[in-house]
C-alpha positions in Angstrom: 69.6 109.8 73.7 71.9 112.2 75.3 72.5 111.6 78.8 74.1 114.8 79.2 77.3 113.4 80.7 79.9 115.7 81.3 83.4 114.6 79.3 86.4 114.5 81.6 89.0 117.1 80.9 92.4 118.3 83.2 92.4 121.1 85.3 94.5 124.0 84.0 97.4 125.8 86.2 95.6 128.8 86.0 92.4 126.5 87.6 94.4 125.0 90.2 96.1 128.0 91.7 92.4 129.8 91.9 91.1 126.6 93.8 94.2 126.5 96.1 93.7 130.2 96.6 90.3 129.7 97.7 90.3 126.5 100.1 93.8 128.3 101.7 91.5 131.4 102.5 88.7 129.0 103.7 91.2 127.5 106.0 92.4 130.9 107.5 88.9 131.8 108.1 87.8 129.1 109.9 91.1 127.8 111.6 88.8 125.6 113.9 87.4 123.7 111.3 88.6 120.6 109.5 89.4 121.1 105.7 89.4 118.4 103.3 90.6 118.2 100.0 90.5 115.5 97.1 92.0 115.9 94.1 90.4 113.4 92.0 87.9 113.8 88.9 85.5 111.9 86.6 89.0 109.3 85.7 91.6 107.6 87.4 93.8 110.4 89.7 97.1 108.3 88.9 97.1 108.9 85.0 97.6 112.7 85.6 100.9 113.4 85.5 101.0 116.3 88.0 99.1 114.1 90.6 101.8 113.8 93.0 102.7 118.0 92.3 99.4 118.7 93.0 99.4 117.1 96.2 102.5 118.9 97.4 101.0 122.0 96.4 98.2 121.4 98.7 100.5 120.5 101.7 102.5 124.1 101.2 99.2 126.2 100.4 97.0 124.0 103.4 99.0 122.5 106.1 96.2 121.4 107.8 94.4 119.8 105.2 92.9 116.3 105.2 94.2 115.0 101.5 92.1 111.7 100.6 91.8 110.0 97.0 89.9 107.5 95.2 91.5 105.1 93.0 90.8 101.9 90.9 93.9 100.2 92.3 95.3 99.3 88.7 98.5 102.1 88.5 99.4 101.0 91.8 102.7 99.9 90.6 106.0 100.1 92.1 107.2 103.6 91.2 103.9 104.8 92.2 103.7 102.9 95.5 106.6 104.3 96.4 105.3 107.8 96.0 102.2 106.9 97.8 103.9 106.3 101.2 106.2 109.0 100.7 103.4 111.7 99.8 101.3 114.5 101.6 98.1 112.0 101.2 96.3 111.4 105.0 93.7 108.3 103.3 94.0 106.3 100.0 90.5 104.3 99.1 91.1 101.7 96.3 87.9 100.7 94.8 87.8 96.9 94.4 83.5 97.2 94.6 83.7 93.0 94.2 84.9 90.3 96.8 85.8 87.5 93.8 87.0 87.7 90.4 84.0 86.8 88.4 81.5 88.8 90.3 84.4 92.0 90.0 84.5 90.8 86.4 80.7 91.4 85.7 80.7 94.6 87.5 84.2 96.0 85.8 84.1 94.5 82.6 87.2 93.5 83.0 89.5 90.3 84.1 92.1 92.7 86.3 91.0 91.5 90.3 93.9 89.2 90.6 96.0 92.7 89.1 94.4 94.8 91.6 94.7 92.3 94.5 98.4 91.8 94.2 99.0 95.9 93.7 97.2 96.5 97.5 99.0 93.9 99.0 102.5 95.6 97.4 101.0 99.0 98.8 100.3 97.2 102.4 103.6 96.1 102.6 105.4 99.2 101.2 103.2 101.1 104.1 104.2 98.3 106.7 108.0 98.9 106.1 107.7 103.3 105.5 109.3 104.1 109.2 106.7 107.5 108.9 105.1 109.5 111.7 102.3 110.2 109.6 101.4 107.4 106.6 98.5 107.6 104.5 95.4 105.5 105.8 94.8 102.6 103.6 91.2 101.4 102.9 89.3 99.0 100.7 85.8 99.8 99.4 83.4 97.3 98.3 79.9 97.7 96.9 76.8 97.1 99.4 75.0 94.2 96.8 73.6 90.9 97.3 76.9 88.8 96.1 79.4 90.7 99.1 77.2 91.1 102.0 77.9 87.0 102.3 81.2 87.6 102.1 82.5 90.4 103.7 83.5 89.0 107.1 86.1 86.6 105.7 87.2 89.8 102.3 87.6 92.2 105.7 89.4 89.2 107.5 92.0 88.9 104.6 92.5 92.7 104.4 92.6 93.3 108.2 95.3 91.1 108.9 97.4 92.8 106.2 96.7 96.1 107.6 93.7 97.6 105.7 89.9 98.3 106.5 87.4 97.7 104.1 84.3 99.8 103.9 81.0 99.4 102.2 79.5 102.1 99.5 75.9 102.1 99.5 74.2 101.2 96.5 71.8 104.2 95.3 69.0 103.0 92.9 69.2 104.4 89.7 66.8 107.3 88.7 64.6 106.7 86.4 65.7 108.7 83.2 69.0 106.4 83.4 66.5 103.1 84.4 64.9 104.0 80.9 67.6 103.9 78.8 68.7 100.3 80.1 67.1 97.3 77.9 65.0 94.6 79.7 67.3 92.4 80.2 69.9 94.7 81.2 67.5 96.3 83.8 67.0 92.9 85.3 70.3 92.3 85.3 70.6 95.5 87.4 67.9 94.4 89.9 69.7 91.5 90.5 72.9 92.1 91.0 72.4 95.3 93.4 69.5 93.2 95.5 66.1 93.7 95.0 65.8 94.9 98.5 67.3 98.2 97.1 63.9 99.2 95.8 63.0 99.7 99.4 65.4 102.6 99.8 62.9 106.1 100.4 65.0 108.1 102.4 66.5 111.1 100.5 70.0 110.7 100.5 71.6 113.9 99.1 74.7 114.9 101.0 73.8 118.7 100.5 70.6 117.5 102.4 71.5 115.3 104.9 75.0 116.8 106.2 74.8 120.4 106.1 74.1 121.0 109.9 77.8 119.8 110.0 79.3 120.9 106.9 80.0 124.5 106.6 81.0 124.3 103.3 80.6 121.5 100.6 81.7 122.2 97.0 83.2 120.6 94.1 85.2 122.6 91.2 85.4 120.8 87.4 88.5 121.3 85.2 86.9 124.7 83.6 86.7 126.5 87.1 82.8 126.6 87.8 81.7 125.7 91.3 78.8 123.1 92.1 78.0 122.2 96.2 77.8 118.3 94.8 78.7 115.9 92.4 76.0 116.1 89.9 77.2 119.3 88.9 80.0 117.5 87.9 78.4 114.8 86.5 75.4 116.6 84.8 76.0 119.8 82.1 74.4 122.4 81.6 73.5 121.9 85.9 72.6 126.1 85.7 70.1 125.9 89.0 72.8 124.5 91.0 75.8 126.3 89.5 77.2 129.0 92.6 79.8 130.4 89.6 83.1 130.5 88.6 85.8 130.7 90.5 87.6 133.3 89.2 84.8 135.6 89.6 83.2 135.0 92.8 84.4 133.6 95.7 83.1 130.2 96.8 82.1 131.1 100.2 79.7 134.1 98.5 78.5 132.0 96.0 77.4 129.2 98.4 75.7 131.0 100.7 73.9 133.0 98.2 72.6 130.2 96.6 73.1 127.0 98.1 69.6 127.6 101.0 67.6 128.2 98.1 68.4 124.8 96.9 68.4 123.8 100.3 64.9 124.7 101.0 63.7 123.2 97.5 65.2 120.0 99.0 63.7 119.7 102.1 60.1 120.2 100.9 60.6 117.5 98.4 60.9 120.0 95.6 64.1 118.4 93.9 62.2 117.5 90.7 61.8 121.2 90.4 66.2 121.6 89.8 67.4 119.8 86.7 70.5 118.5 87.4 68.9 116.9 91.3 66.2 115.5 89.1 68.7 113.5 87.2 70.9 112.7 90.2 71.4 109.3 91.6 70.6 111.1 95.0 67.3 111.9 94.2 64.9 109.4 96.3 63.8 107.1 93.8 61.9 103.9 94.6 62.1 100.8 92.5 58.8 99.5 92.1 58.3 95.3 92.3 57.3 94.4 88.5 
């Protein structure tokens, strides 16, 4: 079965410049407002070459701009480190989800905890000695499931001490087109890892939803230049209903308010089922019923 997963690709210069363009006009517009930009994708931000380019591009085109990135923690080498503290980025996240190695095992697939450990506590110690004004934030993010809640205080102990918070990312129960492709077993494996409290979870918990009386504008652009106001355009193609158009034919802030209260509307009467791609999201409110 297809599950309609979008394959990752690089953003072109052509892209880019557009997308600069567009969040440097934003910017200007609303000079009161807070802008943030991350320049991340479907991979790991650190294989792309131009990664550190891009972010000094966004420094000259957006001064003001709050420049955050997500990364697995495994390029975090010394070259790389060394950029880091010396870039335009205001917050790194490295995404460790797991507080041991077998449990980060299991949910990685693969043996690299001790890897990723030792490359955040080079980063932390690299930040400690940067004499910089301004130094990116450093944070660690775990997943919210029944094998860290035990042992976060001592994990956020460790981390603290060394100069980095550590967050939690809430676990969002699978919808049930994905729940269907899993075998038994593998379903139940699911259940039990995440906590089978998490079938519990009603509330809606779309971003577009919940945050827009303090968002003006929310939007994500993928490598080919069309504009979605959340992640599963990203994730899901064709996502048609919730597409607001390509950027180098409409501008962002036309597109979005043309189209995104439609979706809007659709969301707060419970509609979602009625647009494809929010169907399929994993923000769709989905309950897990007990079998």
């Amino acid at each position: 079965m297809d599950s309609g997963m979008r394959k990752a690709g690089d953003m072109s210069d052509e892209i880019l410049d557009m997308v600069l363009n567009q969040f440097a006009h934003l910017s200007k517009r609303y000079p009161n407002d807070k802008v943030t930009v991350g320049p991340q994708g479907l991979g790991e931000p650190l294989i792309d070459p131009r990664f550190f380019e891009v972010l000094s591009m966004i420094r000259e085109r957006i001064p003001k701009a709050f420049i955050h990135v997500n990364t697995n923690g495994l390029l975090l080498n010394e070259e790389n480190i060394e950029r880091i503290v010396n870039s335009e980025l205001n917050s790194i996240v490295v995404g460790m989800n797991e507080c041991e190695a077998d449990d980060y095992k299991n949910c990685r697939g693969a043996n690299t905890f001790e890897l990723v450990k030792t490359n955040i506590e080079m980063l932390l110690r690299a930040h400690v000695r940067r004499k910089k004004k301004r130094k990116p934030r450093i944070r660690i993010q775990l997943l919210n499931t029944c094998f860290n809640r035990p042992k976060l205080e001592k994990f956020a102990n460790y981390w603290k001490r060394q100069g980095a918070k550590v967050s939690l990312k809430p676990y969002y129960p699978r919808p049930e087109w994905i729940l269907q492709l899993l075998s038994d077993k593998n379903r139940e494996n699911l259940y039990k890892y995440f906590g089978r409290e998490q079938k519990e979870m009603t509330r809606h918990i779309c971003r577009l939803h919940h945050n827009s009386h303090r968002v003006r504008y929310r939007f994500m652009v993928t490598e080919d230049g069309y504009t979605y106001p959340c992640i599963a355009g990203i994730l899901f193609t064709p996502s048609f209903e919730i597409c607001l158009g390509h950027i180098s034919e409409i501008s962002i802030e036309e597109a979005y308010n043309r189209k995104v209260p439609h979706i809007k509307r659709l969301l707060v009467n419970g509609m979602w089922n009625e647009i494809d791609a929010c169907s399929k999201c994993i923000g769709a409110p989905i309950v897990l019923e007990d079998t």
